[in-house]
N, C-alpha and C positions, 0 to 999 in steps of 0.2 A: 503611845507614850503615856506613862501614868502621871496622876499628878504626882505622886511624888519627885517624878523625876520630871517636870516640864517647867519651860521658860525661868520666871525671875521667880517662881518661890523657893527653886533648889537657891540660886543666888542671893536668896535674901534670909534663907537659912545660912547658910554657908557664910555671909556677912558680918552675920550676929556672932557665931563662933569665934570669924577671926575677930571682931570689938571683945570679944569677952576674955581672949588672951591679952590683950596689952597689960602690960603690966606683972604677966603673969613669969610662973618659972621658966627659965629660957634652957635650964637644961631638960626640961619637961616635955617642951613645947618648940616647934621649929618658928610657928607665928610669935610668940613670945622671943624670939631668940634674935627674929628679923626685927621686931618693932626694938629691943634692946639695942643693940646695932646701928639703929638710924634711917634717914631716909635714903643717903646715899646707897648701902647697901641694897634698902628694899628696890631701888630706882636699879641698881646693878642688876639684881635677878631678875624684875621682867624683862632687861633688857636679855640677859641671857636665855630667857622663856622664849620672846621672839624671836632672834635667831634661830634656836631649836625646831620651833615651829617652822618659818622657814626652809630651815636645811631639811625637814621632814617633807615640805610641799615640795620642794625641788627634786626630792626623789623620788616622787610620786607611790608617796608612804601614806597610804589613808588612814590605817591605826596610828600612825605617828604623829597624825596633824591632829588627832582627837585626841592622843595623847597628851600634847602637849600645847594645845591649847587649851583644854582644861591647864595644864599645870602657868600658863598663860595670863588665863584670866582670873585662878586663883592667887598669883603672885602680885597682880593689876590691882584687887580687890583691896589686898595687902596693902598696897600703894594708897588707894584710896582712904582707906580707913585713918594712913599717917597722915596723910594732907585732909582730914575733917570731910571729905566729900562723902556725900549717901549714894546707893545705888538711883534713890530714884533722883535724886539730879542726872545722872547719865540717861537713865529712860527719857528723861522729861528734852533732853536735847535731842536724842536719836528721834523721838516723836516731833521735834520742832524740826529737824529736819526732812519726816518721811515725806516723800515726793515732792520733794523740792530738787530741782536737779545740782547734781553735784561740780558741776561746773559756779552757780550762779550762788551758792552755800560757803564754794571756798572764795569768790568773789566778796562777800557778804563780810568774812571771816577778816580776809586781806584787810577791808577799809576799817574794820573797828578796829582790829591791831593797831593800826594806823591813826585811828582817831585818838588811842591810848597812848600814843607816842608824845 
């Protein structure tokens, strides 16, 4: 894989773009168009991303789960961006949780929900 195509610098390209449409012409622009719209909608299309994804892995569609998890986690990103989140707060969690087992993580998760209650 090159770097142009590896890990989080394509995603932290690809980031920058979708921040530098907000705002921008929504007939121009599909990002433009979703950030115009709202969050409800941008929250509707990953959710339709997942499923996609999904019904792709269900039918044991390999171009289709790369398909459409790219279109996924570029809709997620989207999301991101309207709720103020950076990508490296997500790395910074995925690494707070590497090898921590996933049992003891959604344990972890459960009691601070809890504590926020």
């Amino acid at each position: 894989m090159s770097d142009q195509a590896s890990g989080s610098s394509v995603l932290a390209r690809v980031f920058a773009v979708i921040e530098s449409r907000r705002g921008g012409d929504a007939k121009k622009s599909h990002v433009a168009k979703l950030f115009a719209k709202g969050r409800q909608k941008i929250a509707q299309k990953v959710g339709e991303e997942a499923v996609e994804t999904v019904i792709a892995a269900a039918a044991d569609d390999r171009r289709g789960v790369v398909s459409e998890s790219s279109d996924l986690l570029f809709h997620l990103m989207v999301l991101w961006a309207d709720c103020g989140v950076e990508p490296d707060e997500i790395y910074a969690e995925l690494a707070r949780r590497e090898g921590m087992s996933g049992l003891i993580e959604k344990k972890q998760r459960r009691k601070f929900k809890q504590d926020m209650e």
